[in-house]
py3Dmol code that shows the C-alpha trace and the ligand (Angstrom):
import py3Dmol

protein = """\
ATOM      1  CA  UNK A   1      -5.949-161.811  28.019  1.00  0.00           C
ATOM      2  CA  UNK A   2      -8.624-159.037  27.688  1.00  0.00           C
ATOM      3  CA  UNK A   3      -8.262-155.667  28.384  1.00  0.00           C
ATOM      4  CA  UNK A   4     -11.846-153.360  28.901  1.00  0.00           C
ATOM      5  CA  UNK A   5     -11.973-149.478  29.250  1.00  0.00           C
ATOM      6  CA  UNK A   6     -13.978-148.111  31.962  1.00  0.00           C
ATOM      7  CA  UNK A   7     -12.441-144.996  32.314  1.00  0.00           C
ATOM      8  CA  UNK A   8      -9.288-143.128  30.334  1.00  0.00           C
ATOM      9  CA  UNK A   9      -9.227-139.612  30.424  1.00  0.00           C
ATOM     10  CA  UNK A  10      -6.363-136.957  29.726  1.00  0.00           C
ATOM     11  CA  UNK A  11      -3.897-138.562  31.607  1.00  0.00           C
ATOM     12  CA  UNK A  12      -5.340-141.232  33.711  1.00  0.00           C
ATOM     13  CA  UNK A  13      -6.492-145.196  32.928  1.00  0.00           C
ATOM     14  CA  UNK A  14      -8.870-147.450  34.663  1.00  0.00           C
ATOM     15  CA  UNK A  15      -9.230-150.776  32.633  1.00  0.00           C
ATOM     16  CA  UNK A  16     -10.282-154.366  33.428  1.00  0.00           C
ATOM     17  CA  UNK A  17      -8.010-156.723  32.655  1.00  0.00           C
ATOM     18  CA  UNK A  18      -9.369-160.267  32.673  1.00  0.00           C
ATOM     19  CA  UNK A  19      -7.836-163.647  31.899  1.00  0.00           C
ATOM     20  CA  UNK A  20      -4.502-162.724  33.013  1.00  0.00           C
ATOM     21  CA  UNK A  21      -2.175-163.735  35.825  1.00  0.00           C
ATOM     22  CA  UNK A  22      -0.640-161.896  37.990  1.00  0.00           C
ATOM     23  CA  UNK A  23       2.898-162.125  37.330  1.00  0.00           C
ATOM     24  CA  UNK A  24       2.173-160.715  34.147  1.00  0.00           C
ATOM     25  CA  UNK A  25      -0.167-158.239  35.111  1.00  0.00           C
ATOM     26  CA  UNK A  26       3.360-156.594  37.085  1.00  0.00           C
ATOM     27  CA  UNK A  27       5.208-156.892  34.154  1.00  0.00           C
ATOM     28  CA  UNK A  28       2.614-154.690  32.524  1.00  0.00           C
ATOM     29  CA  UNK A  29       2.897-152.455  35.052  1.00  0.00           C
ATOM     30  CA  UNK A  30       6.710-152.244  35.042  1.00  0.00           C
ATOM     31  CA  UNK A  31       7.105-151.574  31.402  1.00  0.00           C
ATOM     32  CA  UNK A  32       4.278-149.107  31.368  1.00  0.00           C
ATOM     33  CA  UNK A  33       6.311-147.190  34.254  1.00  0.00           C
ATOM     34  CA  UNK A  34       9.999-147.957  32.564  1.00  0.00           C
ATOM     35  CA  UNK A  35       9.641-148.551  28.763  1.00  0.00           C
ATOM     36  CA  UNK A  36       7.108-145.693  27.645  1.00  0.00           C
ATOM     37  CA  UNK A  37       9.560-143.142  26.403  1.00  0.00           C
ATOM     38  CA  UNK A  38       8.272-139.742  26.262  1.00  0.00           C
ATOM     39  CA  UNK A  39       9.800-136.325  25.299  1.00  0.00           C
ATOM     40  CA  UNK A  40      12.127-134.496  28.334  1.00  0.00           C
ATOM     41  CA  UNK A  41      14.410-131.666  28.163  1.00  0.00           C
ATOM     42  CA  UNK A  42      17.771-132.445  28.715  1.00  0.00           C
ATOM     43  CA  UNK A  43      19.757-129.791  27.291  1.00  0.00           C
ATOM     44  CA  UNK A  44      19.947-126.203  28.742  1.00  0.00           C
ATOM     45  CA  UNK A  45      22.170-123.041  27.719  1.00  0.00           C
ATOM     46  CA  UNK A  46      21.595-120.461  30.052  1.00  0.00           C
ATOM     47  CA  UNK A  47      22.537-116.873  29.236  1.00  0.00           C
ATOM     48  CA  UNK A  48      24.981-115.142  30.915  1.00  0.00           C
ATOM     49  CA  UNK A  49      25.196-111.324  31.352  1.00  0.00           C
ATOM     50  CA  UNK A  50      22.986-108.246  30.610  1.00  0.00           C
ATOM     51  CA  UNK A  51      19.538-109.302  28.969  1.00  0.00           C
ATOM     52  CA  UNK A  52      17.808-106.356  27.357  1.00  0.00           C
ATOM     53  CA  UNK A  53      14.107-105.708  27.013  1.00  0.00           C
ATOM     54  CA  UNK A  54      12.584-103.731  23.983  1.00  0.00           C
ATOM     55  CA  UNK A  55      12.919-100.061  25.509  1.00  0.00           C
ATOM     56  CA  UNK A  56      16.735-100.565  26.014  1.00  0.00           C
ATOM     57  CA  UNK A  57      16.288-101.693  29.944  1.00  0.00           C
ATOM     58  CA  UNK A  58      19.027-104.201  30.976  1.00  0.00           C
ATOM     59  CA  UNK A  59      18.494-106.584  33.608  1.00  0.00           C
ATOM     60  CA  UNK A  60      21.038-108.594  35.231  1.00  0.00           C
ATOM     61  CA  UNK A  61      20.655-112.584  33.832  1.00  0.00           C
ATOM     62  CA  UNK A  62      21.053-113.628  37.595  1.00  0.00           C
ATOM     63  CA  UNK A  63      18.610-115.634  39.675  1.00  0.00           C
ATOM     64  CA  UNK A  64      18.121-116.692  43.492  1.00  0.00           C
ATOM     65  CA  UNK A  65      18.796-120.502  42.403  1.00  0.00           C
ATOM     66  CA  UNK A  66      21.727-122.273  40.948  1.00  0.00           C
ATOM     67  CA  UNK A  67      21.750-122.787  37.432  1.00  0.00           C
ATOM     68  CA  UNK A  68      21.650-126.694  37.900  1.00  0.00           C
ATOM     69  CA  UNK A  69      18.486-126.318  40.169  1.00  0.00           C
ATOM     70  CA  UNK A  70      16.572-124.482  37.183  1.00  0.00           C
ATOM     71  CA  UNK A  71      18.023-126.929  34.692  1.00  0.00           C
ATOM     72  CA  UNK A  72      16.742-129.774  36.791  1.00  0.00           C
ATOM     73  CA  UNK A  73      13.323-128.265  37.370  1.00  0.00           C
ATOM     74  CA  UNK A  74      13.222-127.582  33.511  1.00  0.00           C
ATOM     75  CA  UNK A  75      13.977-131.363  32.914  1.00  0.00           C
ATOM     76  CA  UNK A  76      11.054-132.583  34.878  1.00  0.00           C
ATOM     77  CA  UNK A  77       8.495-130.397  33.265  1.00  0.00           C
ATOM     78  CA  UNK A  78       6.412-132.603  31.204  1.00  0.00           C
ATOM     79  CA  UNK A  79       6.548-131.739  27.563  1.00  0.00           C
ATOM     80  CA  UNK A  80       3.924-133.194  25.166  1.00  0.00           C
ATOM     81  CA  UNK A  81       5.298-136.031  22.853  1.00  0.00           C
ATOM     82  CA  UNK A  82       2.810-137.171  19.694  1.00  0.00           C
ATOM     83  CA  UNK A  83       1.635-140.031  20.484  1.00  0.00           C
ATOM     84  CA  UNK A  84       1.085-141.378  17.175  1.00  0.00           C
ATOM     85  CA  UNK A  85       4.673-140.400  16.331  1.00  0.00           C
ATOM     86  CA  UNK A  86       5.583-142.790  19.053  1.00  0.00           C
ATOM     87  CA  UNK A  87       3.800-145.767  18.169  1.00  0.00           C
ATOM     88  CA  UNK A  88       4.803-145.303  14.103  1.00  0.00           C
ATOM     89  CA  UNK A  89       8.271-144.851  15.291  1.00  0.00           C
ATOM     90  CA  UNK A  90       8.867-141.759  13.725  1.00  0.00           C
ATOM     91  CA  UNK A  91      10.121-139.752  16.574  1.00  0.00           C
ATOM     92  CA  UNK A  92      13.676-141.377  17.845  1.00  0.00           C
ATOM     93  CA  UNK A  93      16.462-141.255  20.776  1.00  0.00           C
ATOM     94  CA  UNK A  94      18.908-138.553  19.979  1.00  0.00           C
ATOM     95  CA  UNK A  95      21.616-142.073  19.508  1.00  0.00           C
ATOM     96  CA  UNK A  96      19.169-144.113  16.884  1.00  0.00           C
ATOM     97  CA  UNK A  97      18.503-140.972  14.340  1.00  0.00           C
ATOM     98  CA  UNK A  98      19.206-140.954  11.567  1.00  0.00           C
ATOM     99  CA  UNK A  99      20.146-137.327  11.370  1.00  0.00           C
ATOM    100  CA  UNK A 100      23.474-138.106  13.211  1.00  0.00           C
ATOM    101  CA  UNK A 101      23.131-136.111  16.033  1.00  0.00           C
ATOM    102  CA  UNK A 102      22.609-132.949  14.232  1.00  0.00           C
ATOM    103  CA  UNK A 103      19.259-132.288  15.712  1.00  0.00           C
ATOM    104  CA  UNK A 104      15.530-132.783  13.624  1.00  0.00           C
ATOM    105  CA  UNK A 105      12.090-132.699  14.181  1.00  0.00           C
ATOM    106  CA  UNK A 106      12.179-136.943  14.737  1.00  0.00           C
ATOM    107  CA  UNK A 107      14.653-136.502  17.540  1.00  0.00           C
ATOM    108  CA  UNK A 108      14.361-132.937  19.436  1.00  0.00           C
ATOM    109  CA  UNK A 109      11.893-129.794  20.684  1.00  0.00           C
ATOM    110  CA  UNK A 110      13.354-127.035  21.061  1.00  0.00           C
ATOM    111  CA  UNK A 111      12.331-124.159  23.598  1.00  0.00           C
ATOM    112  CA  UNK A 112      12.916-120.319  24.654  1.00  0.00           C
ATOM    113  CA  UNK A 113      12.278-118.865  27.692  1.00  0.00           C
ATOM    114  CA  UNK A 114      12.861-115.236  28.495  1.00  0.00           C
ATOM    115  CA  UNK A 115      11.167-113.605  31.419  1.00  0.00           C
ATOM    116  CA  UNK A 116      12.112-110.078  33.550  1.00  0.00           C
ATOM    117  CA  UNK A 117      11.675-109.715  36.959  1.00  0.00           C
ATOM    118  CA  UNK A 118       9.825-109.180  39.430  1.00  0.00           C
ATOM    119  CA  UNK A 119       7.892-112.351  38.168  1.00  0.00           C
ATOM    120  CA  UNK A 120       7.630-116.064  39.094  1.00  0.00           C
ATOM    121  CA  UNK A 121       8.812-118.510  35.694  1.00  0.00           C
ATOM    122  CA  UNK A 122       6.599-121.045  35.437  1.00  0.00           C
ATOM    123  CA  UNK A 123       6.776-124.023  33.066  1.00  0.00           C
ATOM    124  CA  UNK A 124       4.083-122.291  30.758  1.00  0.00           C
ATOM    125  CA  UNK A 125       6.646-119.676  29.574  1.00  0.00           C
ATOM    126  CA  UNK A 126       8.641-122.328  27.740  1.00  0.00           C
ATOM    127  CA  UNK A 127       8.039-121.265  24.179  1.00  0.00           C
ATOM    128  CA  UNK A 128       8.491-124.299  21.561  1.00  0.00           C
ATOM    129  CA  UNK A 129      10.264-123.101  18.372  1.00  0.00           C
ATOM    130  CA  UNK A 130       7.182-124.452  15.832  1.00  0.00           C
ATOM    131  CA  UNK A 131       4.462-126.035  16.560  1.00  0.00           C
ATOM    132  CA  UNK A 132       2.797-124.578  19.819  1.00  0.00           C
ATOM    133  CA  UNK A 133       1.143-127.779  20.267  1.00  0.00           C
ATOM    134  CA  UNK A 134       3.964-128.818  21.860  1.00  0.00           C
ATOM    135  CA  UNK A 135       3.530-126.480  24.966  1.00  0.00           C
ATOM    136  CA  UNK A 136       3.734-127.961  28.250  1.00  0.00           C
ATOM    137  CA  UNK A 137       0.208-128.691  29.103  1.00  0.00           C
ATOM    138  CA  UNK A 138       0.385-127.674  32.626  1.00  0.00           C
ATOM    139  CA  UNK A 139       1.608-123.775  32.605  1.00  0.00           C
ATOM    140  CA  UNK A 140       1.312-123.434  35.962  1.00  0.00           C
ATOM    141  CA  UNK A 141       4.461-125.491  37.131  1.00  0.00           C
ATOM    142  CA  UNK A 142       7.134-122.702  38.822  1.00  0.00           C
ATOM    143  CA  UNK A 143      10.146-122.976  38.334  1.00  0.00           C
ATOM    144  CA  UNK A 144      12.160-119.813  40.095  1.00  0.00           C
ATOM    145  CA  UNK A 145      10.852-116.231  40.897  1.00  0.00           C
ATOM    146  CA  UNK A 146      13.062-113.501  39.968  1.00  0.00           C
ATOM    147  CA  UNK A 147      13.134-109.996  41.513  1.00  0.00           C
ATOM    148  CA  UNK A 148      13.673-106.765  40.474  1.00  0.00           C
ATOM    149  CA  UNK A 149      16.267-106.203  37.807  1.00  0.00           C
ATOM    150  CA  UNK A 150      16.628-110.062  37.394  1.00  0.00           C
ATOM    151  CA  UNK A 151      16.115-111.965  34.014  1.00  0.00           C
ATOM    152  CA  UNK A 152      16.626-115.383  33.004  1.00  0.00           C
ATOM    153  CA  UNK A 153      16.950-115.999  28.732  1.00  0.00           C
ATOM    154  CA  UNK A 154      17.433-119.668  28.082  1.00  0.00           C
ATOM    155  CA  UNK A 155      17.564-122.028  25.219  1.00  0.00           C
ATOM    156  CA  UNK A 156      16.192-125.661  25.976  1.00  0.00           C
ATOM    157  CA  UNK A 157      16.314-129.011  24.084  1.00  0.00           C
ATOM    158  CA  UNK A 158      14.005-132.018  24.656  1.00  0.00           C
ATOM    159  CA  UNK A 159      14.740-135.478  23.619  1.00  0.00           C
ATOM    160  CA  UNK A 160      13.332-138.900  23.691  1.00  0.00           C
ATOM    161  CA  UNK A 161      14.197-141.042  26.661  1.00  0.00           C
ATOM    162  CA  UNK A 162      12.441-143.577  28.872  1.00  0.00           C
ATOM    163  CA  UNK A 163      12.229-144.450  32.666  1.00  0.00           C
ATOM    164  CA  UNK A 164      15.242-146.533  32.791  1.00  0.00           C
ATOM    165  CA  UNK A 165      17.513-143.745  31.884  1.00  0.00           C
ATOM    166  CA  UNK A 166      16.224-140.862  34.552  1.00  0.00           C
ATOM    167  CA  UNK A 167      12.858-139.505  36.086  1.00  0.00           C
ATOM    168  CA  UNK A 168      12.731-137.075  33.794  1.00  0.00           C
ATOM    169  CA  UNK A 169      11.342-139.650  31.325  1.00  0.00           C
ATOM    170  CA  UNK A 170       9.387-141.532  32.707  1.00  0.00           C
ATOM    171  CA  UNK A 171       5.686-141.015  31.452  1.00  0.00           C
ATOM    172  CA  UNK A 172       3.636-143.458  33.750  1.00  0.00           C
ATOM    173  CA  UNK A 173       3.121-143.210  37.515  1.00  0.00           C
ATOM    174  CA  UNK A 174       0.882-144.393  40.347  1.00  0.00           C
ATOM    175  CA  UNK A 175       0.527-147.822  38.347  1.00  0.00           C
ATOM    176  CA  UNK A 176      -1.354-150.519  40.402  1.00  0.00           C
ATOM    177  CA  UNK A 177      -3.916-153.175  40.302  1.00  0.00           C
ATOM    178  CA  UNK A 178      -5.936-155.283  42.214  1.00  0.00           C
ATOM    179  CA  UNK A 179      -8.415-158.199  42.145  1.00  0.00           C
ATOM    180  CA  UNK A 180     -12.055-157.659  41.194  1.00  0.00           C
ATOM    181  CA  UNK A 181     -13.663-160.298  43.682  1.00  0.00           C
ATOM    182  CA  UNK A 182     -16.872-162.229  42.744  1.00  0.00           C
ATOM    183  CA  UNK A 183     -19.422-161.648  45.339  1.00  0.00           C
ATOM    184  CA  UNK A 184     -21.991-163.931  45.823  1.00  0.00           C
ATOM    185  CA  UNK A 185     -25.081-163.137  47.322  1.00  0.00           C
ATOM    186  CA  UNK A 186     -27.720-165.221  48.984  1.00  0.00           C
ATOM    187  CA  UNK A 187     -30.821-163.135  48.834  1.00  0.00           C
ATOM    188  CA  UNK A 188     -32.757-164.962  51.221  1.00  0.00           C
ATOM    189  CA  UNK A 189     -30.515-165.143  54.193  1.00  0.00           C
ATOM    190  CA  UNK A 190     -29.661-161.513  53.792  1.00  0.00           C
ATOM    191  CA  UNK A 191     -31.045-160.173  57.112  1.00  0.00           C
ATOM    192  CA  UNK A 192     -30.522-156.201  56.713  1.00  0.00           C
ATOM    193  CA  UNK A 193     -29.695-154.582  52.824  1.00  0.00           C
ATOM    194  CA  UNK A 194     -29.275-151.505  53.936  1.00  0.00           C
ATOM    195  CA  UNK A 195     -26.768-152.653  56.547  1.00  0.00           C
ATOM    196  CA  UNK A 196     -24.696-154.086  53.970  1.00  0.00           C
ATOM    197  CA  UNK A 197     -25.054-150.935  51.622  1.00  0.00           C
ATOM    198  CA  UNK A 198     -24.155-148.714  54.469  1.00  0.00           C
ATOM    199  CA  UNK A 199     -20.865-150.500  56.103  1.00  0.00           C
ATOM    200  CA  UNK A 200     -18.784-151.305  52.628  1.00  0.00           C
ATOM    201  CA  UNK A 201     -16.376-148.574  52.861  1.00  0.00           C
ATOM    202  CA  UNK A 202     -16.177-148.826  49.095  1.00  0.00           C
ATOM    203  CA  UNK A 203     -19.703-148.419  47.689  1.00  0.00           C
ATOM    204  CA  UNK A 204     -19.884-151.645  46.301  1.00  0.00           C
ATOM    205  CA  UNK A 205     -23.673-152.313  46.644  1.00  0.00           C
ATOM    206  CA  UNK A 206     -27.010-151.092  46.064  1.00  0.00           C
ATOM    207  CA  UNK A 207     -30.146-151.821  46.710  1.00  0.00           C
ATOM    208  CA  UNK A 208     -31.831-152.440  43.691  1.00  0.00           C
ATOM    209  CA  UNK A 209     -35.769-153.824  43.719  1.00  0.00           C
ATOM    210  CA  UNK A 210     -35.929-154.638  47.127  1.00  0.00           C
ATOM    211  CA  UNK A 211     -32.850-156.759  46.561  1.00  0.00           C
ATOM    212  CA  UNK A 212     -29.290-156.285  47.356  1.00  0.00           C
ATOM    213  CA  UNK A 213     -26.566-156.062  44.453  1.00  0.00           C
ATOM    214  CA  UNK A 214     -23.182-156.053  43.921  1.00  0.00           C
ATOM    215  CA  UNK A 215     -22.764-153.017  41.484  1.00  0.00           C
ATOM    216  CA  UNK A 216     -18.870-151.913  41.715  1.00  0.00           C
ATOM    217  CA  UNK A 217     -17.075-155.502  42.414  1.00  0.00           C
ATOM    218  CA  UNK A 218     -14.324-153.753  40.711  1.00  0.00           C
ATOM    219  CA  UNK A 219     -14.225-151.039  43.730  1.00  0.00           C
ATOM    220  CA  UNK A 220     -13.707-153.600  46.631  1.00  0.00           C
ATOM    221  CA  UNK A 221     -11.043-153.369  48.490  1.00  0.00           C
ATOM    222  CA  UNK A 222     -11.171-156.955  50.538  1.00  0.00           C
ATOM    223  CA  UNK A 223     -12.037-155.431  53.615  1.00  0.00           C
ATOM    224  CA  UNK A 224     -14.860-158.558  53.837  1.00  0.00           C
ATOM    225  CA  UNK A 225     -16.865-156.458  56.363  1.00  0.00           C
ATOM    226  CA  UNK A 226     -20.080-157.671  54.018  1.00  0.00           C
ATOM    227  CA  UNK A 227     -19.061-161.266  54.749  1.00  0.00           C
ATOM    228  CA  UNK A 228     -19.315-160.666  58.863  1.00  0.00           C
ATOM    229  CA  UNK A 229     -22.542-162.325  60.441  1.00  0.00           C
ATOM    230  CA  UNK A 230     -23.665-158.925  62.229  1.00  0.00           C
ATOM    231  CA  UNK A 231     -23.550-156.653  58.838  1.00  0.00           C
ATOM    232  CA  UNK A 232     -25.249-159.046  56.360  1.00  0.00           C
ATOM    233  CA  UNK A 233     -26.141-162.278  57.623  1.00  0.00           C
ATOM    234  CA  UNK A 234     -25.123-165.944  58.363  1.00  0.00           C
ATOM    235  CA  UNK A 235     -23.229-167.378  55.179  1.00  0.00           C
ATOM    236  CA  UNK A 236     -25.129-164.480  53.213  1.00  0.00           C
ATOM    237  CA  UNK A 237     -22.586-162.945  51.337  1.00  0.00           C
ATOM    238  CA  UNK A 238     -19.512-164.571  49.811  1.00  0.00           C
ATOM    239  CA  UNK A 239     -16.232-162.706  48.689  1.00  0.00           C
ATOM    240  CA  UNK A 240     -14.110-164.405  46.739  1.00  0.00           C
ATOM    241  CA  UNK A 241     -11.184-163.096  45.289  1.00  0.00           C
ATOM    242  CA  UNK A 242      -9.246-165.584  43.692  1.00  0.00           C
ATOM    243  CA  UNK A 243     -10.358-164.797  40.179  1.00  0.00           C
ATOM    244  CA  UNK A 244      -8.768-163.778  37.314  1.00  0.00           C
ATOM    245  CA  UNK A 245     -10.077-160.321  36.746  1.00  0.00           C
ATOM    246  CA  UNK A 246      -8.232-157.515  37.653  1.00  0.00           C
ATOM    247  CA  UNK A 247      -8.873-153.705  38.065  1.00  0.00           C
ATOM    248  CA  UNK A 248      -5.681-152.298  36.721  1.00  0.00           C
ATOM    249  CA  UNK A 249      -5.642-148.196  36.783  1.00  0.00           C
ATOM    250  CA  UNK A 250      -2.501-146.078  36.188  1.00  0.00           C
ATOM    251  CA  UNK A 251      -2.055-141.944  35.346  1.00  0.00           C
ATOM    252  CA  UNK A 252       0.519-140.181  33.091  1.00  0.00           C
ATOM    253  CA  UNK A 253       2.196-136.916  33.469  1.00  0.00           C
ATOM    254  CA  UNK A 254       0.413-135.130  30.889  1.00  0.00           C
ATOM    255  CA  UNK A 255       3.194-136.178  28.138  1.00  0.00           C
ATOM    256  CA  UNK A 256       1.774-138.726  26.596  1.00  0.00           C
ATOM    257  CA  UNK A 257      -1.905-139.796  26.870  1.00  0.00           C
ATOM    258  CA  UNK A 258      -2.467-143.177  28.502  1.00  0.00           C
ATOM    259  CA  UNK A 259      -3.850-145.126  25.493  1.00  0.00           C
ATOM    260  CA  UNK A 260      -0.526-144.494  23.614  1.00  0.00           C
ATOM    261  CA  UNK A 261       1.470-145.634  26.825  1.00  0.00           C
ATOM    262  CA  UNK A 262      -1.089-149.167  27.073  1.00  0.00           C
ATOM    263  CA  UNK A 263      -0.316-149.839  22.981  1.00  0.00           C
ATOM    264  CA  UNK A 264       3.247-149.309  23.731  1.00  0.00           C
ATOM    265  CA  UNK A 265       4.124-151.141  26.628  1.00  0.00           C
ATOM    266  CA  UNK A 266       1.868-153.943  25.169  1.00  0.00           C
ATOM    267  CA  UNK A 267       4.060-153.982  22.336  1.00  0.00           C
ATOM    268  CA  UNK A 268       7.136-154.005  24.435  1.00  0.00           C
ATOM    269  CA  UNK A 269       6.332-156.940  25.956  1.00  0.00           C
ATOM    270  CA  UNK A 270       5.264-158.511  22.637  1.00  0.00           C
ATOM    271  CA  UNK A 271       8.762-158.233  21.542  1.00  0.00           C
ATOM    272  CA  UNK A 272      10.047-159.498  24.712  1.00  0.00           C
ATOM    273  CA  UNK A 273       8.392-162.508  24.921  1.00  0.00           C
ATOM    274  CA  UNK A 274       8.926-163.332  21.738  1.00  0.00           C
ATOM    275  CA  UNK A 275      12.281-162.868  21.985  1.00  0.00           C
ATOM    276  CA  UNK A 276      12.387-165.153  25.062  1.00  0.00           C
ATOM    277  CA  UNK A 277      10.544-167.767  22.826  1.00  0.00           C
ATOM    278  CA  UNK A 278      12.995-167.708  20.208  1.00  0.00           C
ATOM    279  CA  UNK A 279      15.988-167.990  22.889  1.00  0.00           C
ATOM    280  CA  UNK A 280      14.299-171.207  24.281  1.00  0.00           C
ATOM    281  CA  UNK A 281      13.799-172.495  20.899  1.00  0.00           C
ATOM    282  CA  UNK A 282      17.028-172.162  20.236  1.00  0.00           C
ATOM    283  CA  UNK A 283      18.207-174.469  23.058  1.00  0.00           C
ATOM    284  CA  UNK A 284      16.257-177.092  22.044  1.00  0.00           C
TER     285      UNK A 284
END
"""
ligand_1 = """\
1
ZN
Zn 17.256 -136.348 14.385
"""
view = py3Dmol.view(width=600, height=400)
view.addModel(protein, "pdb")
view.setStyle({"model": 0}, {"cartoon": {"style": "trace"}})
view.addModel(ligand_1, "xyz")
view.setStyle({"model": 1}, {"stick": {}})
view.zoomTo()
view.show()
């Protein structure tokens, strides 16, 4: 199996992944989406009573949602997690730490967030205690608007989870792949190029020195419009997409960037397999 980058930004992947078979190209994309842990909060203490601001004003620590709603909202906000913590192991589940539950930088982030009304909270007024690396990336996430007189002061504490255990962890969405056909052309019974350029809903071709090209096989969707008689020609352009090259693109919430999530979920399945191996062996 091969994997090739075309495109990985911030917090999206689109690779090519040849040699590979489908069955495992959906376990790929089921550990990517349930195994990748990432950072979450899952803790909140909300403060209850007066909150007072710095020229002795008190504002009542009441908002128009239930506690639980803004403790939910809280948990879904995507908080960075190093990736090359990750992948050396060094940050850990709350359970597998070696601190014993106490609470360290391998195992927890912890945030404040106090804000006076009349304002809207939004997930960029979660303030890490430390490093401010680990800010949520997108500030722009709301989470409740308070009026006048209303405040909200709240301590928060992320820890490492994956998909399997809740939402809230999991790093990897919108993963899905398809084939990458090979297209064969037959120049000379190609009646009409620009036909053919003009009717794939996908921008596959081009015309390139007088002559039609497949450019972006990896864009085709199978519609096989460029196969019909009337667009391209009699037996002028062949689709086939029973190959074993696949366009394979997934994003990430922001948490962890999508090169992190590939190495880890490719070392998941490592493990898994080999474990599987070992089982078998052991029957024999
Ligand atoms: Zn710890």
């Amino acid at each position: 199996m091969k994997i090739e980058k075309i495109n990985i930004s911030e917090n999206r992947a689109e690779v090519i992944i040849s040699n590979a078979e489908v069955h495992f190209l959906n376990a790929f994309r089921r550990t990517l989406l349930i195994d990748v842990p990432k950072m979450a909060i899952d803790k909140v203490e909300i403060h209850l009573g007066a909150i007072s601001d710095e020229t002795g004003r008190t504002y009542e620590s009441t908002t128009p949602l239930f506690d639980e709603i803004i403790a939910h909202r809280l948990g879904m906000v995507p908080v960075p997690t190093d990736g090359e913590a990750l992948l050396n192991d060094h940050l850990k589940p709350e359970a597998e730490c070696d601190c014993a539950n106490a609470g360290c930088q391998n195992c927890q982030v912890m945030f404040s967030l106090n804000k006076r009304g009349p304002a809207t909270v939004y997930s960029g007024d979660l303030e890490p205690l430390g490093d401010e690396k680990l800010k949520p990336k997108d500030p722009k996430i709301p989470i409740v608007k308070l009026t006048e007189d209303e405040g909200i002061l709240i301590y928060a504490i992320a820890h490492l989870g994956t998909g399997k255990m809740h939402a809230r962890w999991q790093a990897v969405h919108a993963a899905g792949y398809r084939p990458i056909p090979e297209i064969t052309i037959n120049q000379k019974k190609v009646n009409d190029p620009e036909s053919v350029v003009d009717n794939c809903p996908s921008g596959v071709y081009e015309i390139s020195k007088k002559s039609l090209n497949a450019k972006n096989p990896e864009t085709c969707i199978l519609c096989r419009t460029c196969e019909h008689e009337d667009i391209s020609g009699k037996d002028a352009i062949k689709v086939n997409a029973n190959t074993s090259r696949y366009f394979f693109k997934f994003e990430t919430d922001g948490a962890v960037d999508p090169k992190t999530a590939i190495i880890y979920a490719l070392r998941v399945l490592e493990a898994r397999y080999s474990d599987f191996q070992e089982s078998l062996e052991e029957m024999k």
